[in-house]
Backbone as a printed PyTorch tensor [residue, N CA C, xyz], in Angstrom:
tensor([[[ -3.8770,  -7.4280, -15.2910],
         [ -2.6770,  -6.8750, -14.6990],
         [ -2.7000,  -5.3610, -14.9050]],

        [[ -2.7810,  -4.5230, -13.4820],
         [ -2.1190,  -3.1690, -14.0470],
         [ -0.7140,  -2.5940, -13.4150]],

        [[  0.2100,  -1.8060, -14.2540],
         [  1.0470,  -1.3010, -13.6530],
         [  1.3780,   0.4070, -13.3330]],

        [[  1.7280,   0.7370, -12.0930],
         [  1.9220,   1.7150, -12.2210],
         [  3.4250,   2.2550, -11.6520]],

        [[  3.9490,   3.2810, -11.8550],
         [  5.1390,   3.9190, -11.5110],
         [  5.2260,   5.2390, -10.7190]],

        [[  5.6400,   4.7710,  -9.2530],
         [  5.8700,   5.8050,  -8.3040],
         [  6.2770,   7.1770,  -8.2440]],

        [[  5.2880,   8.0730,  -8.2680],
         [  5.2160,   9.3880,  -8.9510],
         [  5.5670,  10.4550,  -7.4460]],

        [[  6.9610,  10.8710,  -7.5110],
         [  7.2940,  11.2260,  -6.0610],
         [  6.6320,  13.4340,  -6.5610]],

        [[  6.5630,  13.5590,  -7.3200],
         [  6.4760,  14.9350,  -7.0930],
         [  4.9250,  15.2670,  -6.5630]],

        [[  3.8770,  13.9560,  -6.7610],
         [  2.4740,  13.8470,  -6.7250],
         [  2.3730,  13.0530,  -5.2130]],

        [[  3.3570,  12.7150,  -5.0460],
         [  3.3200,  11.6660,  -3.6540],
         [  3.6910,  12.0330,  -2.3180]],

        [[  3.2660,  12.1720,  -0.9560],
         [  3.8140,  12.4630,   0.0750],
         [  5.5250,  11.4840,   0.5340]],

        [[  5.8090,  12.0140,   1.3380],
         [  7.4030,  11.4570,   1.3060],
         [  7.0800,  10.0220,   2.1610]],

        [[  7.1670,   8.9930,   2.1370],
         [  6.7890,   7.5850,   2.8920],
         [  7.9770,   7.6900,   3.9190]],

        [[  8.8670,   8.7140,   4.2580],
         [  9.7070,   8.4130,   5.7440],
         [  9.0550,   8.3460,   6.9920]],

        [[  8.4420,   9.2410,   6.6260],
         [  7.3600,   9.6800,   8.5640],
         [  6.5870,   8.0710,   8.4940]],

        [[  6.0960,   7.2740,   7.5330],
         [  4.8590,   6.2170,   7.6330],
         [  6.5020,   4.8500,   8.0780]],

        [[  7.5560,   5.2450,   7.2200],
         [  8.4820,   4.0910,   7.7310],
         [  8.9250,   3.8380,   8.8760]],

        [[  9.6090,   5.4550,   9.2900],
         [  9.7150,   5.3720,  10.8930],
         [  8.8020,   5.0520,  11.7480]],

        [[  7.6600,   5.4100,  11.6200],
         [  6.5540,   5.2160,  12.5730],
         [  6.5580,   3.8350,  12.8010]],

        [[  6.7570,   2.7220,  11.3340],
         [  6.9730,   1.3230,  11.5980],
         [  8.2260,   0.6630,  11.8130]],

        [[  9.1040,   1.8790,  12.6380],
         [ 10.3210,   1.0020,  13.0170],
         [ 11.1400,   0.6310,  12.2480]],

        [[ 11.0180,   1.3130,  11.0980],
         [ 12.1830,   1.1670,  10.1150],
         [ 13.4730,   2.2820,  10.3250]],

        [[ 14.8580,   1.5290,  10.1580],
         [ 15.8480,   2.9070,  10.5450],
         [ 16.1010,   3.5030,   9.8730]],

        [[ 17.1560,   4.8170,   9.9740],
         [ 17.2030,   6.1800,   9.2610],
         [ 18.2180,   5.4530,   8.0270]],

        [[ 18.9730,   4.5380,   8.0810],
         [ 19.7470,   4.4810,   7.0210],
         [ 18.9380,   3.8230,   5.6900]],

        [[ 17.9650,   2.5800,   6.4170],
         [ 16.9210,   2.1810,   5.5010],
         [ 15.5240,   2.8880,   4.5040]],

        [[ 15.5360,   3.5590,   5.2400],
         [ 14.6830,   4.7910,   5.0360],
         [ 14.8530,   5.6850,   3.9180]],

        [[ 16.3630,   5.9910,   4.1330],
         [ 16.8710,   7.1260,   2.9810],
         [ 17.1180,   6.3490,   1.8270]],

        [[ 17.3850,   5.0090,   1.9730],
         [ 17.6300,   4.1640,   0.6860],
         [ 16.3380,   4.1700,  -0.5660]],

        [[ 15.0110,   3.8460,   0.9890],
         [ 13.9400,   3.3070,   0.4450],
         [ 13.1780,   4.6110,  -0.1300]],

        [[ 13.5170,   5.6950,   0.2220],
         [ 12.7450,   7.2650,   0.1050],
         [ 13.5690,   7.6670,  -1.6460]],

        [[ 14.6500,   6.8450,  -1.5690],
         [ 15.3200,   7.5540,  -3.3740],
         [ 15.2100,   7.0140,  -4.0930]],

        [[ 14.6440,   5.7720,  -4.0560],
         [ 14.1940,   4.9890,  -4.9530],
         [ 12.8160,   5.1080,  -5.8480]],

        [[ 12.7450,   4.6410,  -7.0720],
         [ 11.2970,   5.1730,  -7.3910],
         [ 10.7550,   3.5670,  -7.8400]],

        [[  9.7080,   3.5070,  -7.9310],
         [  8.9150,   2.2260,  -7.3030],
         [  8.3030,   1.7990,  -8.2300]],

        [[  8.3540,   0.8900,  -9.3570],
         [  7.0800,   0.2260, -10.2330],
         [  6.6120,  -0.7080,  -9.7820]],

        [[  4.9490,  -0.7010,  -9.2150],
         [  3.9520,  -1.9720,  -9.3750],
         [  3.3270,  -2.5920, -10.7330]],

        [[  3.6000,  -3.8920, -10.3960],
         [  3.3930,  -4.7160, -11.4240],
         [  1.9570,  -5.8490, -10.7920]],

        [[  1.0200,  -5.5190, -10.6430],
         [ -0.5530,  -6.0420, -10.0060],
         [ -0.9110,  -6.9740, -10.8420]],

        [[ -0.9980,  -8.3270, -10.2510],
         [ -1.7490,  -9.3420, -11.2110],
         [ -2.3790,  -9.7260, -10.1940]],

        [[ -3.9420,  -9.6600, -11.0550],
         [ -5.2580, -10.3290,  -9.8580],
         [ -5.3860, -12.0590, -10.8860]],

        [[ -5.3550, -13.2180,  -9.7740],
         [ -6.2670, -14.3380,  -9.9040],
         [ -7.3610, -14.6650,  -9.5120]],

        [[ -7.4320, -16.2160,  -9.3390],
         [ -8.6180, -16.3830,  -8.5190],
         [ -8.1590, -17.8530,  -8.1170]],

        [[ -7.9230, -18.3910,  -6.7310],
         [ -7.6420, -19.9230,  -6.5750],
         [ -8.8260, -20.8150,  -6.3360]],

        [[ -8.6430, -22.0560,  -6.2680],
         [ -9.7680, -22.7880,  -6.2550],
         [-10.9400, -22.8880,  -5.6260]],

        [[-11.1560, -22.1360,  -4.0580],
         [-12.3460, -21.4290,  -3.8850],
         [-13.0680, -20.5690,  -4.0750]],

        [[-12.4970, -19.6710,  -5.4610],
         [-13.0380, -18.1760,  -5.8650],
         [-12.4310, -17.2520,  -4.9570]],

        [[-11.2040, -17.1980,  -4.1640],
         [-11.0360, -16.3370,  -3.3960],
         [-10.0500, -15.2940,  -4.6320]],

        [[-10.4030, -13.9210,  -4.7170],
         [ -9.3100, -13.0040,  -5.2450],
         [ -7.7830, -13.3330,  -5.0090]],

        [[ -6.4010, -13.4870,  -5.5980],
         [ -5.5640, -13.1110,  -5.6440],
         [ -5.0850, -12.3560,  -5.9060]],

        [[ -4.1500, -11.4130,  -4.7120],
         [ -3.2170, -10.2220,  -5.7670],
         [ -1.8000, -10.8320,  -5.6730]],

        [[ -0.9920, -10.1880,  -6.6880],
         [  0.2120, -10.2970,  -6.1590],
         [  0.5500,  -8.9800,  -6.8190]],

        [[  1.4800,  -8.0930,  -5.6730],
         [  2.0410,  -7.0820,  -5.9910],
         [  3.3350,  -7.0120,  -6.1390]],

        [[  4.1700,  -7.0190,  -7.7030],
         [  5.4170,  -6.5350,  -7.2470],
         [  6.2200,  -5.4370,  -7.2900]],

        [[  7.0280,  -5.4560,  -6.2110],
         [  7.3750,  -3.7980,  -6.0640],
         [  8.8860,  -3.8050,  -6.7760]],

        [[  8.4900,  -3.1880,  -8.0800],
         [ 10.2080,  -2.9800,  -8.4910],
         [ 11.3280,  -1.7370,  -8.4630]],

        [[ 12.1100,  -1.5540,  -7.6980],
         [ 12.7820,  -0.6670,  -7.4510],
         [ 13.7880,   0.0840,  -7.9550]],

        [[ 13.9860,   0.8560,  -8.2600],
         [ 14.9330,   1.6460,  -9.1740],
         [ 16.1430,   1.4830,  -8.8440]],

        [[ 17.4100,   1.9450,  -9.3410],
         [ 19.0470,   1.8210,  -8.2610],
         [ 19.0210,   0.3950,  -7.9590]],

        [[ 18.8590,  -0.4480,  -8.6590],
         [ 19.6340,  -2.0200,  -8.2260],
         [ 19.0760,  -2.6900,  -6.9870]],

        [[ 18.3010,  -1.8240,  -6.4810],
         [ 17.4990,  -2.3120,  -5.2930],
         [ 16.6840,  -3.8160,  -5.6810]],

        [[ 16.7090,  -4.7230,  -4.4260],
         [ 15.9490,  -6.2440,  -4.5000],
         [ 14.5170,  -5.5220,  -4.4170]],

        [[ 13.6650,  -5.7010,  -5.1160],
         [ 12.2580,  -5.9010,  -5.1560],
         [ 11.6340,  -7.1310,  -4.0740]],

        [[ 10.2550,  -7.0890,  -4.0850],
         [  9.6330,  -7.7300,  -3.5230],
         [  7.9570,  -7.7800,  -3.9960]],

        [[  7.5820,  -8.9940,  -3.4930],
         [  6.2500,  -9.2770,  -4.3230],
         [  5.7420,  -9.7640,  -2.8590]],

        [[  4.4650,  -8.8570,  -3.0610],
         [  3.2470,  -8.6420,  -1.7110],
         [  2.4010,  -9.6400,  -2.6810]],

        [[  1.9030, -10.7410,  -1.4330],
         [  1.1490, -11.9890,  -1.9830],
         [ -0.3370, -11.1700,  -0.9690]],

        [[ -1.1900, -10.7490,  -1.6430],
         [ -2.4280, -10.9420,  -1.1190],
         [ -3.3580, -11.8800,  -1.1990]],

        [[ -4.7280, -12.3370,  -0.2200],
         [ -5.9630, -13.0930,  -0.6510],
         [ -6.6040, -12.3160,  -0.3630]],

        [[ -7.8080, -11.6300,  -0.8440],
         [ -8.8330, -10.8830,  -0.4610],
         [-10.0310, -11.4020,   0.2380]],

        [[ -9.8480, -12.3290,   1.2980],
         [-10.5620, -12.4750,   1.9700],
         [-10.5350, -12.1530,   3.3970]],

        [[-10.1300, -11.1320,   4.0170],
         [ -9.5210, -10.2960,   5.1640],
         [ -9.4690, -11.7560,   6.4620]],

        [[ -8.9680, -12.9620,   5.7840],
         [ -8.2320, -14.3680,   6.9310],
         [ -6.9500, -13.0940,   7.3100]],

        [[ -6.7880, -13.3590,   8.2470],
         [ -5.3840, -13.2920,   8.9850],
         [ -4.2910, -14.2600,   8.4550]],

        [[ -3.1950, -13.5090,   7.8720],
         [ -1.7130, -14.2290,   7.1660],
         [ -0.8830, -13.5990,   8.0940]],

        [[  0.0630, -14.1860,   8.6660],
         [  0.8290, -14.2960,   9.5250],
         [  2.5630, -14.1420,   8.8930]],

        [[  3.5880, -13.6060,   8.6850],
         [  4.8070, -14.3890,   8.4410],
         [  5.9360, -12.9950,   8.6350]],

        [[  7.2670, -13.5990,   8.3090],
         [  8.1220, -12.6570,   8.6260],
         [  8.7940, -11.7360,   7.1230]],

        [[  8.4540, -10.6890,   7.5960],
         [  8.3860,  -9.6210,   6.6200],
         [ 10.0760,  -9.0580,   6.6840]],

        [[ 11.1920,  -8.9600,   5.8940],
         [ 12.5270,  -8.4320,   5.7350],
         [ 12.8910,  -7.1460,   6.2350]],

        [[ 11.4170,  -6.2050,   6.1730],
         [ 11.8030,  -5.1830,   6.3850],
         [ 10.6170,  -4.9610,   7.6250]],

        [[ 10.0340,  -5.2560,   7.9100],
         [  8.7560,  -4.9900,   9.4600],
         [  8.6830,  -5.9830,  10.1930]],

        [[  9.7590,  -7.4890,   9.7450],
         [  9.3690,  -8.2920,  11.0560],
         [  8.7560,  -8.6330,  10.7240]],

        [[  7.7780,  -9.4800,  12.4080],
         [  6.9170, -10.0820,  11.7720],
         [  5.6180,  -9.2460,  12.0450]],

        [[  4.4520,  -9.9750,  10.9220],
         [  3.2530,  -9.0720,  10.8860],
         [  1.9460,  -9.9060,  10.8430]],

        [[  1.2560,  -9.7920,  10.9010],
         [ -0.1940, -10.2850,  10.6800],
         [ -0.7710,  -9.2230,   9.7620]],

        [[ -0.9670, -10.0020,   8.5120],
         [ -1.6270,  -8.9960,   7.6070],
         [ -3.5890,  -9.5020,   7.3090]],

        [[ -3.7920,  -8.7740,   6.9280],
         [ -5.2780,  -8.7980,   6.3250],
         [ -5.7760,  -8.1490,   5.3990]],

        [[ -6.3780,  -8.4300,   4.1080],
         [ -6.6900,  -7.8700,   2.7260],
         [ -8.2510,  -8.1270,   2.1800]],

        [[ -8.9030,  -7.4080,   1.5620],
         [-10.1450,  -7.4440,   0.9340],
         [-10.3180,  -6.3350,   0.2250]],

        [[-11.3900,  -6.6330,  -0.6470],
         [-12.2270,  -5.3540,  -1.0230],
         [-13.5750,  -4.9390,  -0.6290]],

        [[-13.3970,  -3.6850,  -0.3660],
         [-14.4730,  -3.3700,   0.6040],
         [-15.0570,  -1.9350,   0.0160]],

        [[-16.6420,  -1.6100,   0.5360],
         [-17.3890,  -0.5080,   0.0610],
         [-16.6740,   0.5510,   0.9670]],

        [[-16.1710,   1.8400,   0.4050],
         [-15.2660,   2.8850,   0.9410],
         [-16.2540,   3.2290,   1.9340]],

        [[-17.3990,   3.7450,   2.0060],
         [-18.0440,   3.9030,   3.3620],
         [-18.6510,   2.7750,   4.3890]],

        [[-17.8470,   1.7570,   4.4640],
         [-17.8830,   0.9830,   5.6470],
         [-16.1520,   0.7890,   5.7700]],

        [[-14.9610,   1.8840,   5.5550],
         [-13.7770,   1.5710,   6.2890],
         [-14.1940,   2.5100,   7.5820]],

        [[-13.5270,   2.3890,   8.3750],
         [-13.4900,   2.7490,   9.4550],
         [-13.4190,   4.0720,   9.8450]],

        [[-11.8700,   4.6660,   9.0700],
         [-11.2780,   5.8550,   9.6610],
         [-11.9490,   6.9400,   8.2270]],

        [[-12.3780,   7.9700,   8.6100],
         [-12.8170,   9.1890,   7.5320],
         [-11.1080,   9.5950,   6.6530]],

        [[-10.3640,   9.9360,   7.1520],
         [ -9.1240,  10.0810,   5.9590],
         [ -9.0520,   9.0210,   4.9820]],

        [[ -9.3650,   7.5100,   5.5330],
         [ -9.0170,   6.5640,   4.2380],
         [-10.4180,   6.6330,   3.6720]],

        [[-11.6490,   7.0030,   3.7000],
         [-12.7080,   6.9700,   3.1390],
         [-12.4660,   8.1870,   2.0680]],

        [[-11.9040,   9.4040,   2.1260],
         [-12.0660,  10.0500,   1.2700],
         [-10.9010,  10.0930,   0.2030]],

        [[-10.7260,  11.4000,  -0.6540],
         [-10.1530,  11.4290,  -2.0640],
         [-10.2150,  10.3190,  -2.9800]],

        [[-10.9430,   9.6490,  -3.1880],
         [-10.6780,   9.1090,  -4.1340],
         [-11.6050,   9.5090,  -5.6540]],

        [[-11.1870,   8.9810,  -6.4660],
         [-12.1320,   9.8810,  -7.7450],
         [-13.6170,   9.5140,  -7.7680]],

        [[-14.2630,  10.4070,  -8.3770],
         [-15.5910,  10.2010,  -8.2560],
         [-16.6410,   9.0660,  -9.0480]],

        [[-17.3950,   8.3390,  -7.9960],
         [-18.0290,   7.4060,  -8.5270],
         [-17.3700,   6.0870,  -7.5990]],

        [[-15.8590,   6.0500,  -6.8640],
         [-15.7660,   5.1790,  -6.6780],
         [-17.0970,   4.5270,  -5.3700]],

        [[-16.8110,   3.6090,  -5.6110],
         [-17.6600,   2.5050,  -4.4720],
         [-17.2110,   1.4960,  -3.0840]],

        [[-15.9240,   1.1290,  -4.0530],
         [-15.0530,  -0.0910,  -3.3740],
         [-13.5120,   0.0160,  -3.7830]],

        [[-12.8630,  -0.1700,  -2.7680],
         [-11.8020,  -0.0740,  -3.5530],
         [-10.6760,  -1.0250,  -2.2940]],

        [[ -9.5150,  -1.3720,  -2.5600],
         [ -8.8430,  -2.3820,  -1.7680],
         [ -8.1970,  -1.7950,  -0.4810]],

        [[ -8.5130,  -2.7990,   0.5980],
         [ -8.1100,  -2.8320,   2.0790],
         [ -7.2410,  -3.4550,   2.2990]],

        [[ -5.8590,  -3.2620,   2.9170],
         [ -5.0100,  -4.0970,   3.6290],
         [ -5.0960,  -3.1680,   5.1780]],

        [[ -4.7000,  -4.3330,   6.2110],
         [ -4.3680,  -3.9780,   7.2850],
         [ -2.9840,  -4.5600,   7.9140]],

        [[ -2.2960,  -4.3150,   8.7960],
         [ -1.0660,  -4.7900,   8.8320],
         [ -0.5830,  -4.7690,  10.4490]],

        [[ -0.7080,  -5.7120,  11.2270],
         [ -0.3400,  -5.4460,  12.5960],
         [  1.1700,  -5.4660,  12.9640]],

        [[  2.3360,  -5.0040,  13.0480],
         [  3.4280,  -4.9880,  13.5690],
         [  4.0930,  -5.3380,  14.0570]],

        [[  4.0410,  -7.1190,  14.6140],
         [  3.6720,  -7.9000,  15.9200],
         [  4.9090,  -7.4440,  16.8320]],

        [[  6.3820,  -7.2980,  15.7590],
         [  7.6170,  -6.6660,  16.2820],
         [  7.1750,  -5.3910,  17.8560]],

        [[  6.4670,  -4.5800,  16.5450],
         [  6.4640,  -3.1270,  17.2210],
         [  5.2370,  -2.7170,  17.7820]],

        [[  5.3130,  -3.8740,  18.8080],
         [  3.5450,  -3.4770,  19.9140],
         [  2.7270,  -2.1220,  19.6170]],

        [[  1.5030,  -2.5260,  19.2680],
         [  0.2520,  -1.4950,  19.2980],
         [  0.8570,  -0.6190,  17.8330]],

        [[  1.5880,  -0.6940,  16.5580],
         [  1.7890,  -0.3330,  15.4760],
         [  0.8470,  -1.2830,  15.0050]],

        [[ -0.1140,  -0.1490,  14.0070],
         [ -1.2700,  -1.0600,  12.8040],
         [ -0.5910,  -0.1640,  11.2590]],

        [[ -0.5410,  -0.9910,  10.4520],
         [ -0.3760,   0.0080,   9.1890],
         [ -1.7650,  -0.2890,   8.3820]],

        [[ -2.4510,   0.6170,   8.1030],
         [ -3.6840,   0.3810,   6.9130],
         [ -3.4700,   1.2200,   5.8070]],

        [[ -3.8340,   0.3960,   4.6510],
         [ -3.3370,   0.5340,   3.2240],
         [ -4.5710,   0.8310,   2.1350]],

        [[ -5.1610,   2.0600,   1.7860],
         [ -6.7540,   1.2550,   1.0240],
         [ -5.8890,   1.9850,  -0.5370]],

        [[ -5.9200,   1.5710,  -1.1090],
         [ -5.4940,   1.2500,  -2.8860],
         [ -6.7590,   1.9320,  -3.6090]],

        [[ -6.8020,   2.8820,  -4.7790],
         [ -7.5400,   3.0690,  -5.6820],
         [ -7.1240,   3.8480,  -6.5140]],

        [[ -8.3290,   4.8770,  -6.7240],
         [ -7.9970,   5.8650,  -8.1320],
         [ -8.1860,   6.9650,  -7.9130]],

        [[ -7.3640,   8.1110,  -8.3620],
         [ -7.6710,   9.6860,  -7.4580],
         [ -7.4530,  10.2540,  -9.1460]],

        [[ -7.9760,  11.1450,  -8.7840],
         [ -7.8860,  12.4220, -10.2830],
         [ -7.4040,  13.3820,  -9.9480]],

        [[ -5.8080,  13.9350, -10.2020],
         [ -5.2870,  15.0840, -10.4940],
         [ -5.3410,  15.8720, -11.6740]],

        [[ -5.7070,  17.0090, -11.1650],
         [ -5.6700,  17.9250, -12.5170],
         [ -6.1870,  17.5970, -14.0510]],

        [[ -7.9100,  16.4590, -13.3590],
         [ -7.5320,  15.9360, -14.7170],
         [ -7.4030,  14.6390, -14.9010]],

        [[ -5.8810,  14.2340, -14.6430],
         [ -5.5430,  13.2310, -14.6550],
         [ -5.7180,  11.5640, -13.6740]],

        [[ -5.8290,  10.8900, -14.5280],
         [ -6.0610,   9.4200, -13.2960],
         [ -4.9500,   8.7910, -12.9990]],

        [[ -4.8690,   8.0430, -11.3400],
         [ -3.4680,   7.8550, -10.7970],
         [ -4.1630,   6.6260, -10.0860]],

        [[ -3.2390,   5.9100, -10.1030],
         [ -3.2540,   4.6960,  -8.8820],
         [ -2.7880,   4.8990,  -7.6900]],

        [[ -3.7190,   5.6440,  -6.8980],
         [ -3.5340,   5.8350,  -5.0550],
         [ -3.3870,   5.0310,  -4.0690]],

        [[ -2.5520,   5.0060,  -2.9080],
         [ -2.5270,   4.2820,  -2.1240],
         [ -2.3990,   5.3220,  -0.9830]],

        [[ -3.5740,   5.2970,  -0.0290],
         [ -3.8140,   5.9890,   1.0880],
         [ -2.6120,   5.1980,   2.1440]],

        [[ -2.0890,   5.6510,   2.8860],
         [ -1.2980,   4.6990,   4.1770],
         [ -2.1010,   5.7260,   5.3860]],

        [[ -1.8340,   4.4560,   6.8310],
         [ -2.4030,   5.2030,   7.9150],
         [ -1.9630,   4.3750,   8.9010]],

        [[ -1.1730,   5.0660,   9.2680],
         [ -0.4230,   4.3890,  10.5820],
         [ -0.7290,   5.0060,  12.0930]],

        [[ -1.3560,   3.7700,  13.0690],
         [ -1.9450,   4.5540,  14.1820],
         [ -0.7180,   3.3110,  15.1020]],

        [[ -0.3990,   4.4540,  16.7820],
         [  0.2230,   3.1490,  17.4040],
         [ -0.7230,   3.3580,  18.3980]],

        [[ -0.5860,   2.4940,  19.2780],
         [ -1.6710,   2.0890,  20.7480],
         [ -1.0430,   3.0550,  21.5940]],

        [[ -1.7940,   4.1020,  22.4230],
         [ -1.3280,   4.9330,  23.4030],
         [ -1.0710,   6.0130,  22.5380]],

        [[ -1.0970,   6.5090,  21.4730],
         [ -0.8060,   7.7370,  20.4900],
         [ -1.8170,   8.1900,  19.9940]],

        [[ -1.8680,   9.5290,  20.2440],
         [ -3.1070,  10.1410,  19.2450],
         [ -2.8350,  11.3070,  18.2540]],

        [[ -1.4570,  10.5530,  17.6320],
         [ -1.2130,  10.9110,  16.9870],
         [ -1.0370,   9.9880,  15.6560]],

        [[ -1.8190,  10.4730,  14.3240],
         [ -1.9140,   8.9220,  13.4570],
         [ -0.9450,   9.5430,  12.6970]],

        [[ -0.0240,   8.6770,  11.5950],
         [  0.7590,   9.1590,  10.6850],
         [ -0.0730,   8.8530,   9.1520]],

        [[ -0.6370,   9.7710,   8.1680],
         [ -1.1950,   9.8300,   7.1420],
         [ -0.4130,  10.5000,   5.9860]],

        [[ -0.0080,   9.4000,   4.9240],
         [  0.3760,   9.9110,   3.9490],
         [ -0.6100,   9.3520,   2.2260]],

        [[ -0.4510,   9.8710,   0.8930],
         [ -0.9990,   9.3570,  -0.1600],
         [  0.2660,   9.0630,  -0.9460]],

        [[  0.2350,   7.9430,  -1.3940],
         [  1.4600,   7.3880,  -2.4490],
         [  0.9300,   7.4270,  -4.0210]],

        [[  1.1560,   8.0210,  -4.7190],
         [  0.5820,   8.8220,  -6.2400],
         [  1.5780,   7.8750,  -6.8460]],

        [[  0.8530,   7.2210,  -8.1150],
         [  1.4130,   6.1270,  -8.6360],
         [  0.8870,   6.7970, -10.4540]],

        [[  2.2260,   6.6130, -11.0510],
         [  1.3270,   6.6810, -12.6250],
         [  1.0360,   5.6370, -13.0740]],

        [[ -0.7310,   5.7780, -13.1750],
         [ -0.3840,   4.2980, -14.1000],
         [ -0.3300,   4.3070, -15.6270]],

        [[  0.0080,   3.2100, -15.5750],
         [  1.0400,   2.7040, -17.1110],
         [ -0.0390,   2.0240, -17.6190]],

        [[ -0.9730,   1.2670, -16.8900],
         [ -1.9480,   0.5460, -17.6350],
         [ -1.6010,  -0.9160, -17.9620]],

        [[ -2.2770,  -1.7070, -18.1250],
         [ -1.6900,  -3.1910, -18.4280],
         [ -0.7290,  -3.4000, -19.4080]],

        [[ -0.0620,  -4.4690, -18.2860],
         [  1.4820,  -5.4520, -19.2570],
         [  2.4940,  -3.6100, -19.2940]],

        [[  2.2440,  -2.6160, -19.4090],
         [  2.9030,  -1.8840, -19.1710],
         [  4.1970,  -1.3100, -18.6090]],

        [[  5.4370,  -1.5450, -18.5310],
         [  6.6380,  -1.2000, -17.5460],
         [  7.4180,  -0.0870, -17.9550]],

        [[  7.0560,   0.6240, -17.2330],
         [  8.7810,   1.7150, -17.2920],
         [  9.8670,   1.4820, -17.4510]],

        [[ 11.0540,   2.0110, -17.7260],
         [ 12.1070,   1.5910, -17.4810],
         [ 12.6820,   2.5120, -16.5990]]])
């Protein structure tokens, strides 16, 4: 298990990546003041497939939520509270076979592989959200990164932000 805690002065602002997915301005400002602890526990179920489960705990009394991954990039399907519904997809993958050059780079040196989600929008036609998870070094210091990259169909314009996470390290929680 590792945890880390949503580090907004190190982090780009996640409104531009929410709107882009059709989230509204009142939801937005809720979700933008809040500060965020992940709580990451990896398994493994009875075919050896990776489990994650991520939960996102929120500061201000806010309901949390726990992102069920399998790392085997199957297509999971279901209805998401805040995006509708989505078709998601997850793995871990060697950073130079993702696709797009922004999610291939920053991350700290030496990495190799590090985690893929993809996220189709089904709500909000031709919206993809991609998510790759790792480790970046500021100043020094090591952080639990999460690249976002939101492209829509007919736009050439992508929305790219980095979500800077401290980590706490295992069994670890903030208050």
């Amino acid at each position: 298990m590792a945890t880390g805690s949503w580090n907004a002065k190190l982090s780009d602002s996640s409104d531009v990546v929410l709107k882009a997915q059709g989230v509204n301005w009142l939801m937005r400002k809720v979700i933008t003041m809040a500060t965020v602890t992940l709580i990451v526990t990896q398994t493994k179920d009875a075919s050896g497939n990776i489990l994650l489960d991520i939960e996102n705990k929120p500061s201000g009394g806010m309901p949390g939520a726990v992102e069920k991954r399998v790392l085997n990039w199957e297509p999971v399907e279901l209805n998401h509270t805040l995006f509708g519904n989505i078709r998601g997809r997850s793995r871990v993958v060697k950073v130079d076979e993702l696709e797009d050059e922004w999610l291939k780079g920053g991350w700290e040196e030496g990495t190799e592989e590090v985690l893929h989600f993809k996220t189709e929008h089904i709500d909000s036609k031709g919206v993809v959200t991609q998510q790759v998870l790792g480790f970046v070094q500021v100043e020094g210091v090591r952080y639990q990164a999460r690249r976002v990259l939101v492209t829509t169909e007919g736009s050439d314009k992508n929305v790219e932000i980095t979500i800077i996470y401290d980590y706490l390290g295992p069994g670890e929680v903030s208050q």
